[in-house]
N, CA, C and O atoms as a CHARMM CRD file, in Angstrom:
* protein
*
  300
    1    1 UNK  N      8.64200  35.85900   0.64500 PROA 1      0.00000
    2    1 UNK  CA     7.91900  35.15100  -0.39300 PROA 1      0.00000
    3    1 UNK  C      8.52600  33.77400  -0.66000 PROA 1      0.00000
    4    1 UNK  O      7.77600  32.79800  -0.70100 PROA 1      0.00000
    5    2 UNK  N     10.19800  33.60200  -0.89300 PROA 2      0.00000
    6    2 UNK  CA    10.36300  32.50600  -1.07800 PROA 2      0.00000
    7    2 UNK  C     10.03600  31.43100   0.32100 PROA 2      0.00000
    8    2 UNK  O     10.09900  30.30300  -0.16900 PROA 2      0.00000
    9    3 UNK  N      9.78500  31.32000   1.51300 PROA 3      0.00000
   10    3 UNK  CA     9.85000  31.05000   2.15300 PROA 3      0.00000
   11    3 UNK  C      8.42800  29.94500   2.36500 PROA 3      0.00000
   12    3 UNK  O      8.56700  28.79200   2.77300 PROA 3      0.00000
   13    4 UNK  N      6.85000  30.66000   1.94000 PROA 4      0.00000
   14    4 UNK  CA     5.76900  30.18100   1.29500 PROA 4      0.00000
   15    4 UNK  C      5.96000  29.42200   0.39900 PROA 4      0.00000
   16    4 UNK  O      5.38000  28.33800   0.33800 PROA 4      0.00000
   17    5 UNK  N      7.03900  29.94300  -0.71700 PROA 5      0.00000
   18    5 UNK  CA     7.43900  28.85500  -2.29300 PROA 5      0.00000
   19    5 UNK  C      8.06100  27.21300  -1.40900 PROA 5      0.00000
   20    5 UNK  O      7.64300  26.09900  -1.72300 PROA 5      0.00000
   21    6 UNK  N      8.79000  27.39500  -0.63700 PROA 6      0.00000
   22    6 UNK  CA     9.30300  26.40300   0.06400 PROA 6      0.00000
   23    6 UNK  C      8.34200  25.38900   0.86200 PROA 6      0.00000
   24    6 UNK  O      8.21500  24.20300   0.55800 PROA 6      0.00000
   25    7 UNK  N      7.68100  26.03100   1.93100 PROA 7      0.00000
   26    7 UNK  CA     6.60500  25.03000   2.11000 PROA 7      0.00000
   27    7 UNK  C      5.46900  24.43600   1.33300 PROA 7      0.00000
   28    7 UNK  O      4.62700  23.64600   1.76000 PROA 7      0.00000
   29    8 UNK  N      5.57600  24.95700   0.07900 PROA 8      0.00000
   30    8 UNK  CA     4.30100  24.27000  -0.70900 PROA 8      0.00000
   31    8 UNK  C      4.77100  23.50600  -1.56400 PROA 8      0.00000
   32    8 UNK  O      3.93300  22.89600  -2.22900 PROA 8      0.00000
   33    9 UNK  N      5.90500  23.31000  -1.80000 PROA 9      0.00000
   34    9 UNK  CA     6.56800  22.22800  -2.73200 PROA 9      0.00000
   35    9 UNK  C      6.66500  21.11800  -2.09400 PROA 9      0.00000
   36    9 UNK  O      6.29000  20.04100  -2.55700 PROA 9      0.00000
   37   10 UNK  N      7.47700  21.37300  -0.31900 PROA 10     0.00000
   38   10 UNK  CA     7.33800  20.25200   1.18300 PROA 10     0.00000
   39   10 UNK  C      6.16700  19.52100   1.02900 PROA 10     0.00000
   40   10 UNK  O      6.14100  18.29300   0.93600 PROA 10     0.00000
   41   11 UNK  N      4.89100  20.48200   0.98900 PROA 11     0.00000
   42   11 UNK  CA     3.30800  20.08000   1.17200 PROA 11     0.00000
   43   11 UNK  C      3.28400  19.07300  -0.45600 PROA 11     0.00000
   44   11 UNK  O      2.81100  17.93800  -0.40800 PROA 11     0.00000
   45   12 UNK  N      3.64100  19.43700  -1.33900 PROA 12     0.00000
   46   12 UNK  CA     3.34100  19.13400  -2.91100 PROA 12     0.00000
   47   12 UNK  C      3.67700  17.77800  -2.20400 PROA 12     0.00000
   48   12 UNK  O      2.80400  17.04400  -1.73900 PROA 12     0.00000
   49   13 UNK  N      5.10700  17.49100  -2.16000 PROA 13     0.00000
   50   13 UNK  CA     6.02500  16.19100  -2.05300 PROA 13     0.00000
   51   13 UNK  C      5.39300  15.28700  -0.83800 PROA 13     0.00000
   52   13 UNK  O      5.19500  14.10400  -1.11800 PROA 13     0.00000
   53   14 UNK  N      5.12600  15.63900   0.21600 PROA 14     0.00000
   54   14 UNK  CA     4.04800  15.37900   1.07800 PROA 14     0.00000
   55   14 UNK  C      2.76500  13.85800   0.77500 PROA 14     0.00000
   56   14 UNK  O      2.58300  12.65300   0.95300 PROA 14     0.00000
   57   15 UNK  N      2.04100  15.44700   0.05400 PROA 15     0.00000
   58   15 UNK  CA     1.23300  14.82700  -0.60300 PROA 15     0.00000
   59   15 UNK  C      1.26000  13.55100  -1.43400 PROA 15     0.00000
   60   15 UNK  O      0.44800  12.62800  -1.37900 PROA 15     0.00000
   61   16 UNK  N      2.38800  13.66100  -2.25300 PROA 16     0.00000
   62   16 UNK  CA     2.18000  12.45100  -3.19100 PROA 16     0.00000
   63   16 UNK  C      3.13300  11.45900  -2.68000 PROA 16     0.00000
   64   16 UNK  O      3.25000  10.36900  -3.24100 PROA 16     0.00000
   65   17 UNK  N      3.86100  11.79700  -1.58300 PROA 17     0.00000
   66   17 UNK  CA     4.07300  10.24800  -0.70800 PROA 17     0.00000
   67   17 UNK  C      2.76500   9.78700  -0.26800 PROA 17     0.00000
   68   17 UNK  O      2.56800   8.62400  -0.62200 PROA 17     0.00000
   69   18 UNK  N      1.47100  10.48700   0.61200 PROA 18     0.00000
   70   18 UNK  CA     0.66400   9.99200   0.95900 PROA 18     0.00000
   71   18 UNK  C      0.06100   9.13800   0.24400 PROA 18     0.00000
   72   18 UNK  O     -0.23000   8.00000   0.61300 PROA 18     0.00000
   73   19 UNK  N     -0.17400   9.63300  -0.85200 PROA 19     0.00000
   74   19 UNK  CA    -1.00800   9.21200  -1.84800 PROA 19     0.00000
   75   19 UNK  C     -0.17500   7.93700  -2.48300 PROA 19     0.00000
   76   19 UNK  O     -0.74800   7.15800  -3.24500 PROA 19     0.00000
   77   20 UNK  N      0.77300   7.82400  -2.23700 PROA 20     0.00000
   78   20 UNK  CA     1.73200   6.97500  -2.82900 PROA 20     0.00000
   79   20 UNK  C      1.57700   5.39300  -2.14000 PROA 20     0.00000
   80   20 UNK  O      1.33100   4.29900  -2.64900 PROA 20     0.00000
   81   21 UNK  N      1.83300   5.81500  -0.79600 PROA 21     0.00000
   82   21 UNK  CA     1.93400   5.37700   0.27500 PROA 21     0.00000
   83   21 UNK  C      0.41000   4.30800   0.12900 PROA 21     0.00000
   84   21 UNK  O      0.58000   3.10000   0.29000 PROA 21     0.00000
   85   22 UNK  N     -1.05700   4.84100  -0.18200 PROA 22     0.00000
   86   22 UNK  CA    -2.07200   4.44600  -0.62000 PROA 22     0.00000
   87   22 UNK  C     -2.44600   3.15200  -1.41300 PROA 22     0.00000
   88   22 UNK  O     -2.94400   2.04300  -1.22200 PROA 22     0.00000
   89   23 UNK  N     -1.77100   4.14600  -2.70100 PROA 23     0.00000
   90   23 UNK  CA    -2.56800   2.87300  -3.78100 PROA 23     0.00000
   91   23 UNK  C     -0.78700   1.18800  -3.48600 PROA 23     0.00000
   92   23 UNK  O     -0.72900   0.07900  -4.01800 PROA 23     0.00000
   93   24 UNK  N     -0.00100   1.69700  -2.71200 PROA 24     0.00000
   94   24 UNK  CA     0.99300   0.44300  -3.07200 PROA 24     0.00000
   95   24 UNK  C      0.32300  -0.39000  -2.00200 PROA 24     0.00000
   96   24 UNK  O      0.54000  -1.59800  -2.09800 PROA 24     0.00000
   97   25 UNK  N     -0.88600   0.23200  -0.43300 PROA 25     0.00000
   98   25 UNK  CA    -0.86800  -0.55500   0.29500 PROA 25     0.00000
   99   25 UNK  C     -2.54300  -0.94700  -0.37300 PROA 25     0.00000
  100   25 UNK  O     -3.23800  -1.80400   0.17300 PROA 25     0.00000
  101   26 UNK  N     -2.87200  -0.41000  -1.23300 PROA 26     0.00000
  102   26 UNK  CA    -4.09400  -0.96000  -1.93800 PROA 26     0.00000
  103   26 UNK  C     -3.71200  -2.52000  -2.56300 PROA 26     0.00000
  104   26 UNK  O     -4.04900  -3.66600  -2.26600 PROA 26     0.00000
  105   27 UNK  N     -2.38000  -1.60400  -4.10100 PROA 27     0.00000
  106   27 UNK  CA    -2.02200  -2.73400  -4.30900 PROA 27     0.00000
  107   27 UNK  C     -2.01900  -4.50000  -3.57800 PROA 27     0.00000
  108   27 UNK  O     -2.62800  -5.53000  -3.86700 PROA 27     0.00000
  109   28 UNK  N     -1.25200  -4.22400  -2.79500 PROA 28     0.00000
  110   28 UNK  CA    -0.37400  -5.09800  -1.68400 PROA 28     0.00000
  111   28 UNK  C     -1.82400  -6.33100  -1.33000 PROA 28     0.00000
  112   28 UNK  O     -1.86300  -7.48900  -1.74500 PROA 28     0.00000
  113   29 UNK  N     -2.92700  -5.61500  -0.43500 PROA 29     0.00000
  114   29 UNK  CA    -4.12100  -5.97200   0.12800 PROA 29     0.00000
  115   29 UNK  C     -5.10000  -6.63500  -0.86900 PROA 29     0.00000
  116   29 UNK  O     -5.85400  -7.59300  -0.69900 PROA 29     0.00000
  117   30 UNK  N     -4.87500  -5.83200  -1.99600 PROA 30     0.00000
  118   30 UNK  CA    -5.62800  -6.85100  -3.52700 PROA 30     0.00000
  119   30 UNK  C     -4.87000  -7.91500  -3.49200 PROA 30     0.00000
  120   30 UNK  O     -5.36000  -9.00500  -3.19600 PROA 30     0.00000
  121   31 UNK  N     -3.71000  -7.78900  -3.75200 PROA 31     0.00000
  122   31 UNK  CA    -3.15000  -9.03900  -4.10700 PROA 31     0.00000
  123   31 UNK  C     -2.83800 -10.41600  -3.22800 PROA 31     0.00000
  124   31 UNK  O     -2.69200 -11.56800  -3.63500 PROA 31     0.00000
  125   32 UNK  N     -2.78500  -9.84000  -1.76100 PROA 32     0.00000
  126   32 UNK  CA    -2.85900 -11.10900  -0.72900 PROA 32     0.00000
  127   32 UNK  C     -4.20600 -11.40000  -0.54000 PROA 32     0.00000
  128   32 UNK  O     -4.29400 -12.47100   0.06000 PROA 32     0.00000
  129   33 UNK  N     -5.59900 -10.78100  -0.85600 PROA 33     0.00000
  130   33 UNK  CA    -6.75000 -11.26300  -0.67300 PROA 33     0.00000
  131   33 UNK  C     -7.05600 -10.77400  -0.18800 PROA 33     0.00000
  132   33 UNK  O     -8.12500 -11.36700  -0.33200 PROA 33     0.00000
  133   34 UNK  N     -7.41400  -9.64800   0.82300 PROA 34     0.00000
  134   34 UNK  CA    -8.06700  -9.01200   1.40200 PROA 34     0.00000
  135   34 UNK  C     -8.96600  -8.37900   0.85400 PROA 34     0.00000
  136   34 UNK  O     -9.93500  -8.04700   1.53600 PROA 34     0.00000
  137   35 UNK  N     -8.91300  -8.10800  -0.23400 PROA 35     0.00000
  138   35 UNK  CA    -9.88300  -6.81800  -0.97500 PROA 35     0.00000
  139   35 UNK  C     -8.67100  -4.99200  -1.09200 PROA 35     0.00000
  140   35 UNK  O     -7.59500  -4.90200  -0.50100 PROA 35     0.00000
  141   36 UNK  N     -9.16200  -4.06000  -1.80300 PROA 36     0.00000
  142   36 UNK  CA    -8.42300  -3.07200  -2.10000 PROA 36     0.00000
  143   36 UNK  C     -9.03000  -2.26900  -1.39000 PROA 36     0.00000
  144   36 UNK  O     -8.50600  -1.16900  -1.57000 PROA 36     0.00000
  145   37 UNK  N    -10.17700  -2.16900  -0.39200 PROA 37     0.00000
  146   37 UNK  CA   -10.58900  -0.75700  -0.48800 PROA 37     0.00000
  147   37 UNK  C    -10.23800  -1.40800   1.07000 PROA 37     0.00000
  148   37 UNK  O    -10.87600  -0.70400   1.85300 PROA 37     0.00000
  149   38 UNK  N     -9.69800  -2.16400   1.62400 PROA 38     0.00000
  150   38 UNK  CA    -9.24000  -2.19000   2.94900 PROA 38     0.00000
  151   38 UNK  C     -7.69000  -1.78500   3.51900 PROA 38     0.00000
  152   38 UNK  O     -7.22200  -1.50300   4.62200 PROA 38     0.00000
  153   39 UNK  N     -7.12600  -1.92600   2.05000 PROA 39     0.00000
  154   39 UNK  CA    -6.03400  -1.70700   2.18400 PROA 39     0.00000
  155   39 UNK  C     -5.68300   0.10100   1.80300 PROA 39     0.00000
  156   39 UNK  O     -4.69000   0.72600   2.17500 PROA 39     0.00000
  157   40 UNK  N     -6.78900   0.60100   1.00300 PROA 40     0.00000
  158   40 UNK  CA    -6.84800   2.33400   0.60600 PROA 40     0.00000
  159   40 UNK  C     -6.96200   2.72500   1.76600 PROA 40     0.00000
  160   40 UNK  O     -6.37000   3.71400   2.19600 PROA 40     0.00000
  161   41 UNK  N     -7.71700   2.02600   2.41800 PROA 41     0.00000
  162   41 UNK  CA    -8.32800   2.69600   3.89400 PROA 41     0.00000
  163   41 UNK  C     -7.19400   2.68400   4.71300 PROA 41     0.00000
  164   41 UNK  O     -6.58800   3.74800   4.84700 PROA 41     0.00000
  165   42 UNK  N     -6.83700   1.79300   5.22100 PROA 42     0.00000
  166   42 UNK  CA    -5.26900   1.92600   5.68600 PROA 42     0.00000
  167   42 UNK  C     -3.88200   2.53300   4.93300 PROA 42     0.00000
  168   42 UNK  O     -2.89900   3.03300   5.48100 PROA 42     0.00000
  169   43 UNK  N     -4.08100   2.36700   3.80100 PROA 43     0.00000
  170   43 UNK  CA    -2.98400   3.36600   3.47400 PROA 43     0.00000
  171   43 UNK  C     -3.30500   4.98300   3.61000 PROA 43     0.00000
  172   43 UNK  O     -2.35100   5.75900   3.55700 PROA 43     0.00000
  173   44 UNK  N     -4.27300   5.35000   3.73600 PROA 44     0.00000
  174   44 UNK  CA    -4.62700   6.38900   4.17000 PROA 44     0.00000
  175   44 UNK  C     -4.94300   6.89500   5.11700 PROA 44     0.00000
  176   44 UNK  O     -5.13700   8.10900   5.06600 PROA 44     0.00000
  177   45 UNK  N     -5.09400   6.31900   6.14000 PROA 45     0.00000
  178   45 UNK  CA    -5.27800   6.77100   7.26800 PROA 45     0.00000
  179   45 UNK  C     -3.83500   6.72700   8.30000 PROA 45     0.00000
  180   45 UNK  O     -3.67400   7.59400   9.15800 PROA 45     0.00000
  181   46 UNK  N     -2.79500   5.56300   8.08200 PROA 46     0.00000
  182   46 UNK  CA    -1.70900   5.29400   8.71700 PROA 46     0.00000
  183   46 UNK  C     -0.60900   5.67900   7.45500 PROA 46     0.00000
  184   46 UNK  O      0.52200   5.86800   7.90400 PROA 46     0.00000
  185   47 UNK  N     -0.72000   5.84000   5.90700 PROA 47     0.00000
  186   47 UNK  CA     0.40400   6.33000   5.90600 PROA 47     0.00000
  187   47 UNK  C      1.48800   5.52200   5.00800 PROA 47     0.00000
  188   47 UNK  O      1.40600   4.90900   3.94400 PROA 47     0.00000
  189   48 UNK  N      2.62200   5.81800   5.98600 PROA 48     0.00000
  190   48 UNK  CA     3.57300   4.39000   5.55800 PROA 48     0.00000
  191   48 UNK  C      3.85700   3.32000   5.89500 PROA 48     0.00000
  192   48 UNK  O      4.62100   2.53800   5.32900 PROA 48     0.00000
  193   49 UNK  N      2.73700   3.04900   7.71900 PROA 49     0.00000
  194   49 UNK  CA     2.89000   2.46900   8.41400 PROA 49     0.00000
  195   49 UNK  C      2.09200   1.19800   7.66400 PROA 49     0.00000
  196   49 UNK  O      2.29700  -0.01500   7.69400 PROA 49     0.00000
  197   50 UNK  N      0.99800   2.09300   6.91500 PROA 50     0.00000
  198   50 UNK  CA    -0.16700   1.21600   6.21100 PROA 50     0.00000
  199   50 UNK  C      0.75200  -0.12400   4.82500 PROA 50     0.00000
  200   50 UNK  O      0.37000  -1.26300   4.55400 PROA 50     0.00000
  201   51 UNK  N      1.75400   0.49700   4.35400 PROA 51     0.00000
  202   51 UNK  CA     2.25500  -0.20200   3.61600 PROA 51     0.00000
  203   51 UNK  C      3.50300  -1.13100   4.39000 PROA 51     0.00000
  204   51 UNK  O      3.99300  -2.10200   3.81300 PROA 51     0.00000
  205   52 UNK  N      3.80200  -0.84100   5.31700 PROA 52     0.00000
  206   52 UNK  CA     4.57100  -1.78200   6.27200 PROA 52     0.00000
  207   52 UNK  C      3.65500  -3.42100   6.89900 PROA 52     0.00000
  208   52 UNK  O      3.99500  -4.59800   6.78700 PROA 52     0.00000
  209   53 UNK  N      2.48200  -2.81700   7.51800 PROA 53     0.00000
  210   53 UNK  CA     1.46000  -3.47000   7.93300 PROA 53     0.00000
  211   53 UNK  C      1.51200  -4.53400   7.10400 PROA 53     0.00000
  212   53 UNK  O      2.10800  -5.54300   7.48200 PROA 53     0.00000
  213   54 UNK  N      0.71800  -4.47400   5.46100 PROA 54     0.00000
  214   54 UNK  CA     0.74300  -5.03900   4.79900 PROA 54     0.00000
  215   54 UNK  C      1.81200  -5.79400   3.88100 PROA 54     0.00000
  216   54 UNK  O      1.81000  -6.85800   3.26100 PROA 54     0.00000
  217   55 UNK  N      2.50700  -5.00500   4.03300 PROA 55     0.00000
  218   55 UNK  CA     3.81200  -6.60700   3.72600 PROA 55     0.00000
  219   55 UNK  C      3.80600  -7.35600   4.92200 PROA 55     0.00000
  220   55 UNK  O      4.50800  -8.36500   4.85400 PROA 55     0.00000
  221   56 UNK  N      3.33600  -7.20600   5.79600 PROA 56     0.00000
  222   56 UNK  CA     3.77300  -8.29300   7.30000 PROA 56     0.00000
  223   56 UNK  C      2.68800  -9.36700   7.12000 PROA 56     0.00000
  224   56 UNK  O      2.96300 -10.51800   7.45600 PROA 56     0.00000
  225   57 UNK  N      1.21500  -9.01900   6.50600 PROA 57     0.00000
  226   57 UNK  CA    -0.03300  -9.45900   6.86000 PROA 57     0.00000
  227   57 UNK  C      0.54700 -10.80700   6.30800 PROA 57     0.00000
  228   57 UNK  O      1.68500 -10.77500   5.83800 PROA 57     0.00000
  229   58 UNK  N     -0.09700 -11.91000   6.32700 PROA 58     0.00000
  230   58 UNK  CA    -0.17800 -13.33000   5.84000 PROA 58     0.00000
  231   58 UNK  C     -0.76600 -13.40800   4.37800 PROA 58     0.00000
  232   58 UNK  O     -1.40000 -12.45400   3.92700 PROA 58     0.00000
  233   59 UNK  N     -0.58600 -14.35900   3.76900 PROA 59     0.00000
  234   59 UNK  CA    -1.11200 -14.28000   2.18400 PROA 59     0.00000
  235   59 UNK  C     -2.32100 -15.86500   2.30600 PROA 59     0.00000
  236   59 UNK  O     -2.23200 -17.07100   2.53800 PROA 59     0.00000
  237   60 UNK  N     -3.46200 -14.75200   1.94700 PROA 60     0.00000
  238   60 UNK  CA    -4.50500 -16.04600   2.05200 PROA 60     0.00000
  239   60 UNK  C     -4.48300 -16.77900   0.92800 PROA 60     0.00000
  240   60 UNK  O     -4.17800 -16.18600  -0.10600 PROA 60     0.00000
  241   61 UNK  N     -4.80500 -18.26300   0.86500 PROA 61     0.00000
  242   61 UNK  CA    -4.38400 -19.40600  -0.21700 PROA 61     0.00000
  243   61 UNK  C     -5.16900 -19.26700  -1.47100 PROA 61     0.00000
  244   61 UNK  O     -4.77400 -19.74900  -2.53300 PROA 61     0.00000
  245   62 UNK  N     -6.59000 -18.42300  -1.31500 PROA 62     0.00000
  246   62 UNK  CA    -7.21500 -17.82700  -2.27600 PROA 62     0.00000
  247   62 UNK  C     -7.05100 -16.59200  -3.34100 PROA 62     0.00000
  248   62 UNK  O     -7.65500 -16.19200  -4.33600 PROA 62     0.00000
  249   63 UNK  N     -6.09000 -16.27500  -2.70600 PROA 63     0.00000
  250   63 UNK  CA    -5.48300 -14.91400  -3.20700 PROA 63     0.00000
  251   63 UNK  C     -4.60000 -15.32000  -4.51000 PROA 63     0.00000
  252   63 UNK  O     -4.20900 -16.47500  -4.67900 PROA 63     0.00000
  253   64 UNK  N     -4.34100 -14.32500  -5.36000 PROA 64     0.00000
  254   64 UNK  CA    -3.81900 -14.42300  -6.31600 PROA 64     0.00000
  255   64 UNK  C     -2.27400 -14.76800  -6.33300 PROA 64     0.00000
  256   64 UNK  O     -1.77600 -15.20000  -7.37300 PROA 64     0.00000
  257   65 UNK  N     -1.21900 -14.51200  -4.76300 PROA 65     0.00000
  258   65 UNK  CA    -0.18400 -14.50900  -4.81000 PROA 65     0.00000
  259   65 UNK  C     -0.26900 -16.36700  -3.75700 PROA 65     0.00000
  260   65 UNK  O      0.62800 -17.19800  -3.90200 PROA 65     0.00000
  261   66 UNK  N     -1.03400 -16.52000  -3.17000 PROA 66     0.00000
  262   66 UNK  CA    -1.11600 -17.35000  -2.57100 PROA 66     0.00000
  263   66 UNK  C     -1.77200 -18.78100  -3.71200 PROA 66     0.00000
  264   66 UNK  O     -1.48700 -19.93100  -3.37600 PROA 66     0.00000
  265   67 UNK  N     -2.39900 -18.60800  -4.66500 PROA 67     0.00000
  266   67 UNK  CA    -2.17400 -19.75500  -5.72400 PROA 67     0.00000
  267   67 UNK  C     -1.21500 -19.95400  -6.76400 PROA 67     0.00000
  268   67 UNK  O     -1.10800 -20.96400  -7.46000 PROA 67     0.00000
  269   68 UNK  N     -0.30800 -18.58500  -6.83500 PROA 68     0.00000
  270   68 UNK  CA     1.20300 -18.64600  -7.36400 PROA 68     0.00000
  271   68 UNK  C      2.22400 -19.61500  -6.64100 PROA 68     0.00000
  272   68 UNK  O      3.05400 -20.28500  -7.25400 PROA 68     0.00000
  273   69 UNK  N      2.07200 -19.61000  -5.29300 PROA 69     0.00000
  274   69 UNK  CA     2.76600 -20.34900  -4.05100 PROA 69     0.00000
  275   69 UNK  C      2.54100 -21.61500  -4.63600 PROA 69     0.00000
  276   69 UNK  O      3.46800 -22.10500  -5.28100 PROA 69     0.00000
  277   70 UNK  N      1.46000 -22.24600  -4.52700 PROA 70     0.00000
  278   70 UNK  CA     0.91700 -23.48600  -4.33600 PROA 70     0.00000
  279   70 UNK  C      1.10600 -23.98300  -5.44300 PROA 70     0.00000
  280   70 UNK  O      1.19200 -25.21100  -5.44300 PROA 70     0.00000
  281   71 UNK  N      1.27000 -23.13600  -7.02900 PROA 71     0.00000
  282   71 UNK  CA     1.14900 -23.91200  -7.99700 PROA 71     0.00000
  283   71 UNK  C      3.07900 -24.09900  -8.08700 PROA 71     0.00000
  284   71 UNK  O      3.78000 -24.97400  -8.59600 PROA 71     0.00000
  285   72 UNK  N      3.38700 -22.93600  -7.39800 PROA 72     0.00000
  286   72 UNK  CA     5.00400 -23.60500  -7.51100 PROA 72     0.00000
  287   72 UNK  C      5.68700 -25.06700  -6.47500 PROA 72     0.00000
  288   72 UNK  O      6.68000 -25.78500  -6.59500 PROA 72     0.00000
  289   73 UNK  N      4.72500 -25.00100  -5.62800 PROA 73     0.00000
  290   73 UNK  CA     4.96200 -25.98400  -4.73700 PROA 73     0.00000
  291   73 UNK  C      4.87900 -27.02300  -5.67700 PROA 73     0.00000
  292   73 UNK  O      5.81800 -27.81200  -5.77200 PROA 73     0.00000
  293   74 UNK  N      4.04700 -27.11300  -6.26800 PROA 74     0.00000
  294   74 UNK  CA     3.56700 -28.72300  -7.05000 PROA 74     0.00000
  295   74 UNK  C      4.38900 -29.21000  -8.21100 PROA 74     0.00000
  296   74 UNK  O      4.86000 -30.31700  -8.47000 PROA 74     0.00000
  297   75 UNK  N      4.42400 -27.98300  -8.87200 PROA 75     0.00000
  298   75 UNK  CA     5.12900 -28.19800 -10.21500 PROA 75     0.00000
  299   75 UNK  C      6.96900 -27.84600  -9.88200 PROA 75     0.00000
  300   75 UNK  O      7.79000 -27.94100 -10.79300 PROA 75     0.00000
């Protein structure tokens, strides 16, 4: 019995890396411009790879982190 108790806590913890793994590469993809539901999609389908990806991607100048850039450039 304990042995079942053990893999479903594995599976529990699992789980909410996946899910974890998700909304930070959602986050991430909103905020460089891409949109969020491109980045859910990849965090879900790849994982943690999905939130690696997206710190690598480029930050478009329209994006919310990319007119933070520009307004520090100036000022």
């Amino acid at each position: 019995m304990t042995i079942v108790a053990v893999i479903g806590s594995t599976a529990l913890f699992l789980l909410y890396g996946w899910l974890a793994s998700a909304i930070i590469a959602s986050y991430l993809s909103g905020k460089k411009g891409y949109g969020e539901r491109i980045g859910l999609a990849s965090g879900l389908l790849l994982a943690v790879i999905g939130v690696v990806i997206w710190l690598a991607m480029p930050i478009k100048p329209t994006s919310d982190w990319g007119r933070r850039k520009l307004a520090r450039r100036r000022g």
